[in-house]
C-alpha positions in Angstrom: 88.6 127.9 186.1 89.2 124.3 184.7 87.7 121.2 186.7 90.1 118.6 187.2 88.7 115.5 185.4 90.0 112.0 186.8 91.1 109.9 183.5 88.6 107.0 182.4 90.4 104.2 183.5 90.5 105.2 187.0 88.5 102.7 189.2 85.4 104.3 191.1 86.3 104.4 194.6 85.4 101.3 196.0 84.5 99.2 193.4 87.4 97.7 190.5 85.6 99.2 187.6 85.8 102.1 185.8 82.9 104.6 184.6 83.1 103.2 181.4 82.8 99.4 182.3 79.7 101.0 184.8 78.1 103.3 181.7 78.5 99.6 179.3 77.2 97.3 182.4 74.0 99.3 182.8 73.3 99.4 179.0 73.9 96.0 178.6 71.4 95.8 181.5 68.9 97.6 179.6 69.0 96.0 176.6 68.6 92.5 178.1 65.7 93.5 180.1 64.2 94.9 177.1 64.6 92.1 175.1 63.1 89.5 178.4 59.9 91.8 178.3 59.8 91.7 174.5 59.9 87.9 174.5 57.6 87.7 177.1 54.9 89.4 175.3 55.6 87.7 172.4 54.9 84.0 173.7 51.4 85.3 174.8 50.4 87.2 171.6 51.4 83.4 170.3 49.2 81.6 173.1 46.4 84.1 172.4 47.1 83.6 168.7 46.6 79.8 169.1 43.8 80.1 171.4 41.3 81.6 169.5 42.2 79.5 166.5 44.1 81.5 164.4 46.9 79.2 163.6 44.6 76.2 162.4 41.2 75.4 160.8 40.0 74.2 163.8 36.6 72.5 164.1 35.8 72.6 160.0 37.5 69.5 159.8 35.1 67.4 162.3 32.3 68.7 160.6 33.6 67.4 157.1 33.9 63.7 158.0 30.5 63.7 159.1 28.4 61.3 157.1 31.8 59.9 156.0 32.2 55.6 155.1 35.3 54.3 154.1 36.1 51.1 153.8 40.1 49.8 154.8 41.1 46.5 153.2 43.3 44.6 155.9 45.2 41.4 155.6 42.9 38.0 156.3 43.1 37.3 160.2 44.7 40.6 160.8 43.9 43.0 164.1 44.5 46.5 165.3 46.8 46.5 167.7 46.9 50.3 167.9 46.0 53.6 167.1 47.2 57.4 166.3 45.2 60.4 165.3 47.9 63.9 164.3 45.4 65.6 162.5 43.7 64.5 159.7 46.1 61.3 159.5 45.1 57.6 161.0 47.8 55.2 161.5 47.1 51.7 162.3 48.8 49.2 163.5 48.0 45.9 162.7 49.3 42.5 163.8 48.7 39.4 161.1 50.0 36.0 160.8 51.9 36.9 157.8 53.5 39.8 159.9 53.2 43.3 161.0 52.4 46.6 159.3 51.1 49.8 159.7 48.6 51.6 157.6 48.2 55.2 157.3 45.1 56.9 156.1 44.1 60.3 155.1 41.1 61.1 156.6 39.5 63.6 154.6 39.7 61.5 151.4 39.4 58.1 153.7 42.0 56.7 151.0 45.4 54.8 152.4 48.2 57.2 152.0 51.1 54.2 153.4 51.4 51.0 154.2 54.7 50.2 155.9 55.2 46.3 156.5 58.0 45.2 159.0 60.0 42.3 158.8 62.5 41.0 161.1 66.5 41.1 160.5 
């Protein structure tokens, strides 16, 4: 004896959506929350990663410049204004009467990599 199948494209009862839009819902369902818990772990393997000091060479660079002199020449009558460290990069700014720049310096070699002097339009 046969059982009577309903078609596929019969809505459940009450609900408007077929088995097959139900089967492809809940898969879709899966699949997302797969991929949430797969990003999820994979932002803290990358803070752990970080962390420990994987991603960088960390404190070897402090203890190079130990012991290190350099000397920056500077325009006559000129000050620092300001200040940024990213890295092993300095960048000075420095206000003079004959204008503004700023002066970046590598500081594993203590040698100027830029000067950028601004003028006024």
């Amino acid at each position: 004896m046969a059982v009577a199948r309903e078609p596929d494209n019969t809505p459940l009862p009450g609900t408007v959506f077929t088995p097959r839009q139900v089967r492809v819902l809940k898969i879709a369902v899966i699949v997302m929350g797969l991929l949430l818990v797969g990003g999820f772990a994979f932002v803290l393997a990358a803070i752990v990663y970080q962390a420990s000091g994987g991603g960088q060479s960390g404190g070897r660079a402090g203890a190079s410049l130990q012991g290190m002199e350099s000397e920056l020449p500077i325009p006559k009558d000129a000050t620092v204004t300001s200040l940024a460290l990213d890295g092993d990069r300095l960048a000075l700014h420095l206000n003079s009467p004959a204008g503004s720049e700023i002066a970046v310096i590598d500081l594993k070699t203590g040698k100027i990599v830029a000067r950028v002097h601004m003028k006024p339009q």
